[in-house]
C-alpha positions as CSV (number, residue, x, y, z in Angstrom):
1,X,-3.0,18.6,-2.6
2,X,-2.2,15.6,-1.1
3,X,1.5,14.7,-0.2
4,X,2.2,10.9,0.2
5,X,6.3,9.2,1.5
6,X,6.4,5.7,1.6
7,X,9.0,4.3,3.6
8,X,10.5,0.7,4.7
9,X,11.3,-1.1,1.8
10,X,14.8,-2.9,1.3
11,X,16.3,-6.2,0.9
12,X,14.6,-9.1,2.6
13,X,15.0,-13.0,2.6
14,X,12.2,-15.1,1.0
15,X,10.1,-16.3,4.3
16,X,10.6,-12.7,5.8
17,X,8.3,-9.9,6.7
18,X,8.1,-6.1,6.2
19,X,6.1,-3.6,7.5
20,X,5.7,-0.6,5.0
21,X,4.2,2.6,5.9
22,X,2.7,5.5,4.1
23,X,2.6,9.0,5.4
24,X,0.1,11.6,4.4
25,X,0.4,15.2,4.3
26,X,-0.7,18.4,2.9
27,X,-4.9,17.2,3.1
28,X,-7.2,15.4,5.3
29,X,-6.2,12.2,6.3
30,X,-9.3,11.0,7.7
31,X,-11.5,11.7,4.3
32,X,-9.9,9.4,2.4
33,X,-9.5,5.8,1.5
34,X,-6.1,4.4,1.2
35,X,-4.6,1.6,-1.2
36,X,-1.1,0.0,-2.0
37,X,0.0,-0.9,-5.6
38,X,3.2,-2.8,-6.6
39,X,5.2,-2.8,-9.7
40,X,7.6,-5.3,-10.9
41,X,10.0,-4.6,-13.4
42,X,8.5,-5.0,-17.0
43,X,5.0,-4.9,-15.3
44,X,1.7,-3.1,-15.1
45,X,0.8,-1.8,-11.8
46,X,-0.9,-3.7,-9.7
47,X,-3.8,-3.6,-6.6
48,X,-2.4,-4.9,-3.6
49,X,-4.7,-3.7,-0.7
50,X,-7.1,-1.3,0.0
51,X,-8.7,0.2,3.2
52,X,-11.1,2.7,3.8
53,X,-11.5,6.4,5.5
54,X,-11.9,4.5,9.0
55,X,-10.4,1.3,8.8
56,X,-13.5,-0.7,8.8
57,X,-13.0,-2.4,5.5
58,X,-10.1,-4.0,4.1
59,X,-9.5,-5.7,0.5
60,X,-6.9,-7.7,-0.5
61,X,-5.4,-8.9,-3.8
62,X,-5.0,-12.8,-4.0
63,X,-1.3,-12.2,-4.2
64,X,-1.0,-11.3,-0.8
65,X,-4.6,-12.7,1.3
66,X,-3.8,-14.6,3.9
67,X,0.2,-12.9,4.6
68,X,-0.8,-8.6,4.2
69,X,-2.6,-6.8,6.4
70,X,-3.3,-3.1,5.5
71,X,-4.1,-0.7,8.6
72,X,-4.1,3.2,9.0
73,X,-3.6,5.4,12.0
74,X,-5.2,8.2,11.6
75,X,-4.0,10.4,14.2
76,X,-0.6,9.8,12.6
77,X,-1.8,10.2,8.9
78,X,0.2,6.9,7.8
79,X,-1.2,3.6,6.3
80,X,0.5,0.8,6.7
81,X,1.2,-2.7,4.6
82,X,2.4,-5.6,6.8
83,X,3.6,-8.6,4.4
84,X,4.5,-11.7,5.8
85,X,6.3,-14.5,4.6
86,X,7.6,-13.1,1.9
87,X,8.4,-14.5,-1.8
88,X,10.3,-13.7,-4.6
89,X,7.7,-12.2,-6.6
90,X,6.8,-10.0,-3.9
91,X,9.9,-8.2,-5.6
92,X,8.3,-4.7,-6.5
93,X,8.7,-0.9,-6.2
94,X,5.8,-0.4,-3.6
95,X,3.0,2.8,-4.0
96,X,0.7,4.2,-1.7
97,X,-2.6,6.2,-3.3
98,X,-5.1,8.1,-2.2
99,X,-8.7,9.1,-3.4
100,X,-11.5,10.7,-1.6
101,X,-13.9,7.7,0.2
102,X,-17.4,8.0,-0.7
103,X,-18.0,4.5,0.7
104,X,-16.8,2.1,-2.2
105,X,-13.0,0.9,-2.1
106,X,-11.5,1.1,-5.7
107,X,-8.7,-1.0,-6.9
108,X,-7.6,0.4,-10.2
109,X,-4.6,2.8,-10.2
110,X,-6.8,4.8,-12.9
111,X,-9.3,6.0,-10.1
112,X,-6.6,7.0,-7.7
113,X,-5.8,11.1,-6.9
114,X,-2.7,10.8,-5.4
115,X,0.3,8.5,-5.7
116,X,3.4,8.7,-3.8
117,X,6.9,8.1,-4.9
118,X,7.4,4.0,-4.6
119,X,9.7,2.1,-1.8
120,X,11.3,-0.5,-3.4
121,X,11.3,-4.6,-1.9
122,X,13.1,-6.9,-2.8
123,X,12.9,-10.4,-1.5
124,X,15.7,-12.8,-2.2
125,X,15.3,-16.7,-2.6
């Protein structure tokens, strides 16, 4: 069982960054592929990024191409979401997931295995 903490969310100004990170516990890092979700209030959940077991491949929503970058240390078990210039409708409670990589990144909250708890951002105007 897979044990995931997200951490670094808060109150930001609009044009602001964030760095949120993700750590794993409790299976084995390395073996599987990582992705962030975000929900707004009222919302469905939604992809954000995704990266696999190594860090070779990276996706990105449109939402967020161009100012996220998703990396993973895996001597440290943690993932990490780096969103620059942030808006408004960044404003979300922020997931991590997990799901075993067999080499094809997923992007549906249906085909993840393990979900942390949320960090919540909010980005004021």
């Amino acid at each position: 069982q897979v044990q995931l903490i997200e951490s670094g969310g808060g109150l930001v100004q609009a044009g602001g960054s964030l760095r949120l990170s993700c750590a794993a516990s409790g299976g084995t890092f390395s073996s599987y592929a990582m992705d962030w979700f975000h929900q707004a209030p009222a919302k469905e959940r939604e992809f954000v990024a995704a990266i696999s077991r190594s860090g070779g491949r990276t996706y990105y929503s449109n939402s967020v191409k161009g100012r996220g970058t998703i990396s993973r240390d895996n001597a440290k078990n943690t993932v990490y979401l780096q969103i620059n210039t942030l808006l408004p409708e960044d404003t979300a409670v922020y997931y991590c997931a997990a799901y075993t990589d067999w080499g094809t990144l997923k992007f549906s909250h249906r085909d993840m295995d393990y979900w942390g708890k949320g960090t919540l951002v909010t980005v004021s105007s």
